[in-house]
LOKOLVEX-698473 format. One record per residue (C-alpha): x, y, z; residue in one letter. Coordinates in steps of 0.02 Angstrom, whole numbers, plus 50000, padded with zeros to 5 digits. Example, Ala and Ser with C-alpha at 12.3 -4.5 7.8 and 13.67 -1.06 7.14 Angstrom:
// residues 2
PT     xx     yy     zz  code
PT  50615  49775  50390     A
PT  50684  49947  50357     S
***
This chain:
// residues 568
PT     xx     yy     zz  code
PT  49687  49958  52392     X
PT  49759  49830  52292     X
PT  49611  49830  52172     X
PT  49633  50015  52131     X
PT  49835  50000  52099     X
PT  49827  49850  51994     X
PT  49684  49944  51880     X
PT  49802  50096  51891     X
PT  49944  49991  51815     X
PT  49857  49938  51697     X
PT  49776  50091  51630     X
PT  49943  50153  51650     X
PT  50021  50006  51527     X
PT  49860  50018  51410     X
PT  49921  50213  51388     X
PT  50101  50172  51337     X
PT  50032  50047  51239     X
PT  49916  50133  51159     X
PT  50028  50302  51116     X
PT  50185  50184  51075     X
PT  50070  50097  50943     X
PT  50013  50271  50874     X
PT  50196  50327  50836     X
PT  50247  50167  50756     X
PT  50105  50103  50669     X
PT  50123  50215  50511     X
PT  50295  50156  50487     X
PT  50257  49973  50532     X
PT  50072  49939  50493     X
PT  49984  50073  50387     X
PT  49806  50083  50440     X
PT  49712  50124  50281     X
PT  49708  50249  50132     X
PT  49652  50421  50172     X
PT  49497  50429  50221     X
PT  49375  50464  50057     X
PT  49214  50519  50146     X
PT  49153  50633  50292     X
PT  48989  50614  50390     X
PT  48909  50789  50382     X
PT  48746  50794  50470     X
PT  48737  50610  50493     X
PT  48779  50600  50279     X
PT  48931  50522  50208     X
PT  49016  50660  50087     X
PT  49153  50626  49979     X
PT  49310  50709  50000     X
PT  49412  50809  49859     X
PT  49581  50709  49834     X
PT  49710  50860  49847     X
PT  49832  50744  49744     X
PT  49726  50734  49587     X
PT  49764  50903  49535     X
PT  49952  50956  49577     X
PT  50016  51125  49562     X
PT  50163  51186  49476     X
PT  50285  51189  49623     X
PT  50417  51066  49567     X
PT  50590  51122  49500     X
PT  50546  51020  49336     X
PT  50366  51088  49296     X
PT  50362  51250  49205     X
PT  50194  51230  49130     X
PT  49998  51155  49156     X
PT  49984  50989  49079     X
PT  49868  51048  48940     X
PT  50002  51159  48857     X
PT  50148  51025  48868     X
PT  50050  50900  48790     X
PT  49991  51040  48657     X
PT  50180  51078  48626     X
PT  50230  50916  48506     X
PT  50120  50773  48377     X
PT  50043  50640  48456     X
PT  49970  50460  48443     X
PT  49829  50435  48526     X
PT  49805  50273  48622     X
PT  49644  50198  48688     X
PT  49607  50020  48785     X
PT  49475  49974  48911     X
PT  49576  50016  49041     X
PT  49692  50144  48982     X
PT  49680  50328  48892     X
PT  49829  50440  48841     X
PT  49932  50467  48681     X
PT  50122  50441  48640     X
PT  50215  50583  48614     X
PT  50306  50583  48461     X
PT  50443  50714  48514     X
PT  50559  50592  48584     X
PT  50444  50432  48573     X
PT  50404  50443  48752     X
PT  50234  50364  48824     X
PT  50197  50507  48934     X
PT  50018  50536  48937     X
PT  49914  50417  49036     X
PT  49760  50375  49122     X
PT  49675  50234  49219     X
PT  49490  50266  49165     X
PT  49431  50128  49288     X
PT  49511  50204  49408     X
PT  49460  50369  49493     X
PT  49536  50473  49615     X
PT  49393  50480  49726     X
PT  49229  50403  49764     X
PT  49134  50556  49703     X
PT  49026  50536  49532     X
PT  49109  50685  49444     X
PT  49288  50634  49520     X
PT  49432  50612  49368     X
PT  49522  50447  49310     X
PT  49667  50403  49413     X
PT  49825  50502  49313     X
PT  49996  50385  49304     X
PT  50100  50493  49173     X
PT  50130  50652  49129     X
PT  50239  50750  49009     X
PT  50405  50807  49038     X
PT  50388  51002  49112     X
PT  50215  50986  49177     X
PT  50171  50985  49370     X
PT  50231  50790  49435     X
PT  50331  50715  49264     X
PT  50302  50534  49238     X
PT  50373  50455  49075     X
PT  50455  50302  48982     X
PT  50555  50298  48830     X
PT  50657  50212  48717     X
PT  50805  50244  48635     X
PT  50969  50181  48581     X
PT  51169  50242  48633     X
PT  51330  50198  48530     X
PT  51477  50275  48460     X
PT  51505  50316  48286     X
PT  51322  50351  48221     X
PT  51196  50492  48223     X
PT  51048  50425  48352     X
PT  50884  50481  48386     X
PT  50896  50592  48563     X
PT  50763  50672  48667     X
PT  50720  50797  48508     X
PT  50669  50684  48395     X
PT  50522  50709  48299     X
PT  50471  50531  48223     X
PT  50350  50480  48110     X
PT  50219  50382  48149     X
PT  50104  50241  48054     X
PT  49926  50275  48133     X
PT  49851  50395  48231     X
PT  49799  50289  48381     X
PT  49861  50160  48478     X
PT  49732  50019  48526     X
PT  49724  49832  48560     X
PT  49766  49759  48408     X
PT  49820  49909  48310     X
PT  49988  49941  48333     X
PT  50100  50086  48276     X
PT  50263  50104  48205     X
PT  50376  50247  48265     X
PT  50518  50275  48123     X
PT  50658  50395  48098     X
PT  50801  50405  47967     X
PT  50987  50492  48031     X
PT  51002  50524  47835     X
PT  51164  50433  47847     X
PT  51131  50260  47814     X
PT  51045  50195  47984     X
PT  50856  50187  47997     X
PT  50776  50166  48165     X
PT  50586  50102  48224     X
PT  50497  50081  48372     X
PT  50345  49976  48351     X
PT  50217  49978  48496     X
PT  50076  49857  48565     X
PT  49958  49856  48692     X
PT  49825  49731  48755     X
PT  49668  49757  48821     X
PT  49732  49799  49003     X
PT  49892  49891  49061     X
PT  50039  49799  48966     X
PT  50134  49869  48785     X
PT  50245  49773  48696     X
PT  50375  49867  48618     X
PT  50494  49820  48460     X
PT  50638  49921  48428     X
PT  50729  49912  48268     X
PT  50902  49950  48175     X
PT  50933  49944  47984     X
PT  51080  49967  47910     X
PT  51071  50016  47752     X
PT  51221  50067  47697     X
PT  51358  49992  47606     X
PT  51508  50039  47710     X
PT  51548  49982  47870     X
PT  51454  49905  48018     X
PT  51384  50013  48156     X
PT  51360  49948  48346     X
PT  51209  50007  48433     X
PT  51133  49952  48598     X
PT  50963  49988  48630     X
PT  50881  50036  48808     X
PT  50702  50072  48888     X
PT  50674  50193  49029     X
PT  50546  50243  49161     X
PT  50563  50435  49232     X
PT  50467  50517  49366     X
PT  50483  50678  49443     X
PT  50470  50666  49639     X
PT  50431  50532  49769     X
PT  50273  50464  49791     X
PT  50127  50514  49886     X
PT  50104  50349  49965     X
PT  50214  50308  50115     X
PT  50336  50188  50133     X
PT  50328  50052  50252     X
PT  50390  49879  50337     X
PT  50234  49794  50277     X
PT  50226  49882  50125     X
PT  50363  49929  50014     X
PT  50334  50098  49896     X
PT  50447  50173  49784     X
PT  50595  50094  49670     X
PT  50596  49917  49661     X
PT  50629  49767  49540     X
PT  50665  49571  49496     X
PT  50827  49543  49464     X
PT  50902  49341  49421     X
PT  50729  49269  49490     X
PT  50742  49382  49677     X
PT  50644  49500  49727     X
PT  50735  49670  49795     X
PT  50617  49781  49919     X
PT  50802  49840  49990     X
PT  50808  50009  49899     X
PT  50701  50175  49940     X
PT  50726  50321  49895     X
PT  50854  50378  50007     X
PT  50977  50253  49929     X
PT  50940  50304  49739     X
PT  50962  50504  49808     X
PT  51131  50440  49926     X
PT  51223  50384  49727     X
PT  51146  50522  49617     X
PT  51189  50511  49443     X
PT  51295  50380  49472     X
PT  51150  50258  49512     X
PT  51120  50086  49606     X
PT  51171  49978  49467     X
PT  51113  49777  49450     X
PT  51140  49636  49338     X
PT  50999  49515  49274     X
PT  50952  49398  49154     X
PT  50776  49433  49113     X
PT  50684  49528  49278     X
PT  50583  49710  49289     X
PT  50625  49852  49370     X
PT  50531  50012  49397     X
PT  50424  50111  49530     X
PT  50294  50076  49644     X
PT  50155  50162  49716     X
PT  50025  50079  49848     X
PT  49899  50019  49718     X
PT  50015  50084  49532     X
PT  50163  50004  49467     X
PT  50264  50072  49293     X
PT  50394  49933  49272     X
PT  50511  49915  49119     X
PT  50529  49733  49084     X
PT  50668  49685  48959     X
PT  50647  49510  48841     X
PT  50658  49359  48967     X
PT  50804  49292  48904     X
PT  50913  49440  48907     X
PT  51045  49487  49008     X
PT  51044  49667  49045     X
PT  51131  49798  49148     X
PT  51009  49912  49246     X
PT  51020  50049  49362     X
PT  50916  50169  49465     X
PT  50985  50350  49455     X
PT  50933  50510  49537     X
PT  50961  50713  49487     X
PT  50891  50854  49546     X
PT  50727  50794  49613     X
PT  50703  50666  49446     X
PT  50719  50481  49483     X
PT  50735  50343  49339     X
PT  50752  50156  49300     X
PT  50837  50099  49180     X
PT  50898  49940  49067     X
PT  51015  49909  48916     X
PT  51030  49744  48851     X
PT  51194  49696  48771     X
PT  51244  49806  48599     X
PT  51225  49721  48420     X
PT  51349  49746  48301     X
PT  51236  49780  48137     X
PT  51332  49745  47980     X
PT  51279  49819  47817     X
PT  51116  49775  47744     X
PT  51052  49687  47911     X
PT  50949  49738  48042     X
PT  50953  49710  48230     X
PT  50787  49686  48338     X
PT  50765  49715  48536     X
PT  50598  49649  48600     X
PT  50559  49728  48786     X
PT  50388  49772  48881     X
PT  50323  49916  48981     X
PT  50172  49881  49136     X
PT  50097  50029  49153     X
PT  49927  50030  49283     X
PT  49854  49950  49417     X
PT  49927  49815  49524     X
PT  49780  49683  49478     X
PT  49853  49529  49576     X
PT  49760  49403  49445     X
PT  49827  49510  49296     X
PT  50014  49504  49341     X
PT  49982  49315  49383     X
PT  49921  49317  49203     X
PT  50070  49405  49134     X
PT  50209  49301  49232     X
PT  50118  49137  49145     X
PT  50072  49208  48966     X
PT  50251  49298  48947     X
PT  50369  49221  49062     X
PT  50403  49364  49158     X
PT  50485  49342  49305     X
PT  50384  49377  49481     X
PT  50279  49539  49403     X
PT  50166  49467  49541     X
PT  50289  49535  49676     X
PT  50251  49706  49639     X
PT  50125  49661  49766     X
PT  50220  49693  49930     X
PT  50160  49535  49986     X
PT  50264  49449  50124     X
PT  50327  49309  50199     X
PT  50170  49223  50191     X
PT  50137  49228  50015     X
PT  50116  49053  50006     X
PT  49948  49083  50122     X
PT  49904  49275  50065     X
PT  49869  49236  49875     X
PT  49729  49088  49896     X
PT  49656  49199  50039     X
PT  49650  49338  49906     X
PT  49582  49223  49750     X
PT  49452  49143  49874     X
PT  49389  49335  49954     X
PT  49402  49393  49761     X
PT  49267  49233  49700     X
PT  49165  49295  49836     X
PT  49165  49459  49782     X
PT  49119  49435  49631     X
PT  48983  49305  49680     X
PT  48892  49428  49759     X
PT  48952  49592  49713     X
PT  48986  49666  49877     X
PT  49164  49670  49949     X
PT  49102  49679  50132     X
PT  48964  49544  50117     X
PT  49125  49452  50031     X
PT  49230  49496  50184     X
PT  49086  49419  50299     X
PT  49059  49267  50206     X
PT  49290  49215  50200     X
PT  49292  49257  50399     X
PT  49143  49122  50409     X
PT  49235  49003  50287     X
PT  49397  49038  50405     X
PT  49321  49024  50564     X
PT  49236  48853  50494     X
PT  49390  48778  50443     X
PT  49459  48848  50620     X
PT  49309  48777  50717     X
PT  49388  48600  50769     X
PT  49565  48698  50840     X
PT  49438  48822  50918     X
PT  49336  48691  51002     X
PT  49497  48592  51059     X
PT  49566  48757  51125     X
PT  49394  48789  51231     X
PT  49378  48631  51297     X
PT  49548  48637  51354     X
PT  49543  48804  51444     X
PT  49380  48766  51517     X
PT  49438  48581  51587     X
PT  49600  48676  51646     X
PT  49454  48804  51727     X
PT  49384  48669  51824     X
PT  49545  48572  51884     X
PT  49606  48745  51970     X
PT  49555  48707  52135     X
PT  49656  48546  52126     X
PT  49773  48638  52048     X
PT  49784  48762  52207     X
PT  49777  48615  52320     X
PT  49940  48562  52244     X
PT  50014  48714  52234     X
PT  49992  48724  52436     X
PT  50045  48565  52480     X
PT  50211  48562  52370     X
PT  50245  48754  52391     X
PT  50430  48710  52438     X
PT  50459  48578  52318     X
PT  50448  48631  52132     X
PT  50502  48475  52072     X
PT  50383  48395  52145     X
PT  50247  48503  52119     X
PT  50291  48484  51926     X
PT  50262  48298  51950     X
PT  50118  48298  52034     X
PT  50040  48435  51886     X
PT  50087  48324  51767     X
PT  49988  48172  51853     X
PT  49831  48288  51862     X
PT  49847  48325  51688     X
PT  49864  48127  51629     X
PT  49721  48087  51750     X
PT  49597  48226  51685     X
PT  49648  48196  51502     X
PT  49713  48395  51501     X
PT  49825  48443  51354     X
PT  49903  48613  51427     X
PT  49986  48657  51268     X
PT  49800  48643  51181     X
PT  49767  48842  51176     X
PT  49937  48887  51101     X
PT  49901  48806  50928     X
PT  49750  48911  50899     X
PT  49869  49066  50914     X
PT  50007  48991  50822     X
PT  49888  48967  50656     X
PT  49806  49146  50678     X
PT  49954  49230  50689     X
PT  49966  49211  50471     X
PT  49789  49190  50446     X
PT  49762  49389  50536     X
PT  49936  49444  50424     X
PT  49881  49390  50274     X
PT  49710  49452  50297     X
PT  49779  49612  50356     X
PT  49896  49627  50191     X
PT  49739  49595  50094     X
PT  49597  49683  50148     X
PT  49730  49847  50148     X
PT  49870  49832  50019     X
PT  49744  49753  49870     X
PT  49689  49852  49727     X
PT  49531  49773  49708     X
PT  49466  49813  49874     X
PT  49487  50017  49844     X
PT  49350  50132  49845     X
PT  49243  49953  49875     X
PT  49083  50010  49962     X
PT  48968  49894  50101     X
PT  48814  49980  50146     X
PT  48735  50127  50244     X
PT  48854  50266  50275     X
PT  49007  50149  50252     X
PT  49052  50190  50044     X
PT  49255  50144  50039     X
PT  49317  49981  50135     X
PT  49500  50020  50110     X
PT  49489  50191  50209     X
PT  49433  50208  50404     X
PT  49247  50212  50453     X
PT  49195  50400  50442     X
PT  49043  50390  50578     X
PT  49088  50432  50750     X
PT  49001  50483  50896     X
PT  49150  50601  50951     X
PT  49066  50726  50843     X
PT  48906  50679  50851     X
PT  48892  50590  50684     X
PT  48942  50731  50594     X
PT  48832  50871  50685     X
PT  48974  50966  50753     X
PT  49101  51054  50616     X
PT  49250  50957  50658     X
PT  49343  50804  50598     X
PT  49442  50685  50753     X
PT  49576  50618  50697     X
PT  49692  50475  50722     X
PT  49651  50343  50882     X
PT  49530  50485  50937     X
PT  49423  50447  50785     X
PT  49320  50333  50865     X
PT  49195  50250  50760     X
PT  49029  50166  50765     X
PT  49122  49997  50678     X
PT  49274  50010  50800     X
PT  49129  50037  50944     X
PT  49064  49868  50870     X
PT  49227  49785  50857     X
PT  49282  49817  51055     X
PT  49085  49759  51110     X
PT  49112  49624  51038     X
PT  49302  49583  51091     X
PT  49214  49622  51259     X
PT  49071  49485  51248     X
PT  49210  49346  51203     X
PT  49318  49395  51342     X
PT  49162  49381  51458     X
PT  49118  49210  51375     X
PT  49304  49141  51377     X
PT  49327  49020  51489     X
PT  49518  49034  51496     X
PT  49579  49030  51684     X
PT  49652  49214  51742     X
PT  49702  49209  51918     X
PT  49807  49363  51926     X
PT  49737  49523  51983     X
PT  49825  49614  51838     X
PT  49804  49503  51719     X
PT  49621  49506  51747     X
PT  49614  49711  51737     X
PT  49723  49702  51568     X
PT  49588  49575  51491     X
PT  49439  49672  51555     X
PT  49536  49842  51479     X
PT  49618  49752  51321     X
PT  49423  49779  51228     X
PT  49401  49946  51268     X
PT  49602  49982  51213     X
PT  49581  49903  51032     X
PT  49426  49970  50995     X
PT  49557  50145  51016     X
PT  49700  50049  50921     X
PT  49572  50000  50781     X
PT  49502  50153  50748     X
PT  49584  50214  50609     X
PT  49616  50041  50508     X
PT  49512  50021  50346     X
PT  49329  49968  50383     X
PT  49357  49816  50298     X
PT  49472  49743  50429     X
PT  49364  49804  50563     X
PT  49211  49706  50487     X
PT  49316  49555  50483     X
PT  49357  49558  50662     X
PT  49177  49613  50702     X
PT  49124  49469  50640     X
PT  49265  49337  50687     X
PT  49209  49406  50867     X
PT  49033  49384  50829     X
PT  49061  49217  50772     X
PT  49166  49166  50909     X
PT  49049  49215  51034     X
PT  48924  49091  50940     X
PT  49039  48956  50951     X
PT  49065  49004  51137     X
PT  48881  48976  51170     X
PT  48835  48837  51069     X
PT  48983  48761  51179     X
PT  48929  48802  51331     X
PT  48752  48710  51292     X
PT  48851  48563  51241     X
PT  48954  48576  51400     X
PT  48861  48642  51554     X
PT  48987  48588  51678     X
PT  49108  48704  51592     X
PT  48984  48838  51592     X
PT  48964  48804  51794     X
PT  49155  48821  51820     X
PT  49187  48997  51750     X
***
């Protein structure tokens, strides 16, 4: 009778668990990406990416793409990495596209798109301009004239425009091989009168929020570096809550822009330069935005502003790259990554070498949990020696536990006595936990916030590592014309993962005397291989094979240690 309640209570708390996990797991701990495949008939098939192609909906977009960026001259720009042209109404970069990047895992799918122009579907944008009071300035309408007809690495292109009353104006823009333009805005006064103030400023505009949610262990949406800190405080919310107003800051030197899970667009000012900044909001349309102080420009001089725009993937070794090369401050932070950054980034260089060692992210994945669980092995074998002497003091344990049932104090004494007398450290297991607890974070934030893990394949059916594992038996590997979803899609590599939480359990020689206790343990497999289900396949091969490894350790133990093995 008691058997049955005490596995009732804890199928019962495995439920709760299990359904309070699903409700705050998106908002805590996203999973994984969307899922990029479907098994059909025991096949992996890619699946269409519904945000690739948006539709006109929007109060902003009153046109297709093709026609808005037919509607004005343009420069063409072209880098390894990058594809789009500058539009020279307005000298706005707002035509862009990541051509290493694709929306989906399918052969024919399209680059990844970060800008478009102002009234198509989804308007994405930066620009460059200058305010002040007593001159004619260039405004949205602008037509300039341009140097070249494409932008490239090395070839840069001068933007220029006259008022006709004195003041000449030029934007000169640079680009490197990857995602980063340098751009030089300039002010000559040629006239012989009086001097004219001017104050130049660089903007990044986007229509809507972004797709990607918004979480505790990832932050998406506006965000920036502002005198040396790092602020993840704002969403969207806030920038809507002061409108046109805007969420102002101060900085000297910083970035500030928007953030998607794997895209940044950040306008970066020079360094040096103290600017004002803001994020506004209107209508639907959200923008960042600095100024740095205004030059007074007397006749016959010029003034120059020197400022940068990132524009592309979040590559964690490029804005590494950038911070050193240009001084930026914490580009790398775009990266959402944490408290333990200290510990995430060398996990993330080492898993990267491996990567590229042997050109397969989840052989990669296998070959850092061995490295780990190497480095681990010592504090592993301390903590199983430990729980399996504690295993085989229990019946002197009991036997004190009996004969000092009234007396605590001196049944604490008397513990303590066994503990010196069988060389027992009781505090031996926790340390093991202690040091995972960072070691599983930072591989977590890793395998699932990192661009250079998306749309990774492994092998067999399993073609993206950042999104779940698409082969489950709940629909018989794709034979039956539905799609589970959630903790019900239970797949083969979650199946894995809770066989082989189950074998280590069975093999652990930790000492579990209460009844509950021992139905929780002999349930807690079978609940995360539920809980696990829909986290990217690259996590779940890393636990797959921590387990697998563990249980390795267990046995080679066990042959080293038979009278441990006796005592379970």
């Amino acid at each position: 009778m008691n058997e049955q309640r005490n596995l009732l209570l804890a199928l019962l708390l495995s439920g709760l668990v299990l359904l309070g996990w699903t409700l705050i797991s998106d908002r805590y701990f996203p999973t994984a990406n969307k899922p990029s495949t479907k098994v059909v008939d025991g096949k992996p098939v890619p699946l269409p990416n519904p945000q690739a192609q948006p539709v006109a909906t929007g109060p902003l977009a009153s046109q297709d793409r093709g026609r808005a960026l037919a509607a004005s001259p343009r420069v063409r720009i072209a880098t390894p990495r990058l594809a789009g042209s500058i539009n020279l109404k307005g000298a706005r970069l707002d035509d862009l596209v990541l051509t290493t990047q694709r929306e989906t895992i399918a052969k024919d799918s399209p680059p990844v798109r970060l800008f478009s122009p102002d009234g198509a579907p989804e308007a994405y944008f930066a620009g460059f301009g200058w305010t002040g009071s007593g001159i004619v300035l260039p405004d949205p309408n602008t037509v300039w004239t341009a140097t070249g007809d494409m932008l490239a690495p090395g070839k840069p292109v001068t933007l220029s425009w006259n008022n006709g009353r004195g003041q000449a104006f030029a934007i000169q823009l640079a680009v490197d091989d990857a995602y980063l333009f340098t751009i030089r805005q300039t002010v000559t006064n040629t006239t012989r009168g009086g001097a004219v103030s001017v104050r130049p400023f660089s903007f990044v505009t986007r229509e809507g929020q972004s797709k990607d949610p918004s979480s505790w262990a990832n932050h998406v949406g506006p965000l920036g570096v502002f005198d040396r800190a790092a602020d993840y405080s704002l969403d969207w919310k806030d920038v809507d809550k002061a409108g046109a107003a805007g969420v102002a800051r101060s900085s000297t030197g910083g970035w500030l822009g928007f953030g998607d899970k794997y895209w940044l667009t950040a306008a970066i000012p020079d360094p040096k330069a103290k600017v004002d900044a803001a994020f506004r909001a209107d209508g639907g349309r959200y923008q960042a935005e600095f100024s740095p102080a205004a030059a007074i420009v007397a006749p016959g001089r010029q003034t120059v502003a020197t400022s940068y725009l990132f524009a592309g993937g979040k590559d964690a070794s490029l804005l590494d790259t950038y911070d050193q090369r240009y001084g930026f401050d914490k580009l790398d932070h775009a990266i959402d990554w944490g408290w333990f950054i200290w510990f995430e980034k060398p996990i993330f260089y080492l898993l990267d070498w491996l990567f590229k060692a042997v050109g397969n992210f989840g052989v990669a994945i296998i070959l850092l949990t061995i490295l780990v669980r190497a480095l681990m092995f010592p504090i592993a074998q301390r903590q199983f020696r430990s729980a399996a002497q504690m295993r085989i003091v229990q019946p002197k344990m009991k036997a004190l536990q009996e004969r000092h049932k009234d007396d605590k104090v001196k049944l604490q004494e008397e513990m303590m006595k066994l503990y010196r007398e069988e060389k027992i450290n009781p505090l031996a297991g926790c340390l093991p936990v202690f040091l995972q607890i960072p070691i599983f974070y930072a591989l977590y934030k890793v395998l699932t916030l990192t661009l250079e893990m998306r749309h990774q394949p492994f092998a067999l059916w399993i073609k993206d590592l950042s999104a779940p594992d698409p082969l489950t038996p709940v629909n018989l590997f794709g034979f039956l014309p539905f799609t589970p979803t959630g903790f019900l899609h239970l797949s083969v590599l979650a199946i894995l993962l809770g066989i082989t939480m189950w074998l280590q359990f069975k093999l652990n020689p930790a000492p579990v005397s209460d009844p509950t206790q021992k139905q929780m343990f002999a349930l807690m497999p079978w609940f995360m291989m539920f809980v696990m289900s829909p986290f990217a396949a690259g996590l779940q091969i890393y636990y797959i094979a921590s387990n697998s490894i563990t249980i390795l350790q267990q046995k080679w133990l066990y042959s080293r240690m038979p009278q441990m093995k006796d005592a379970r």
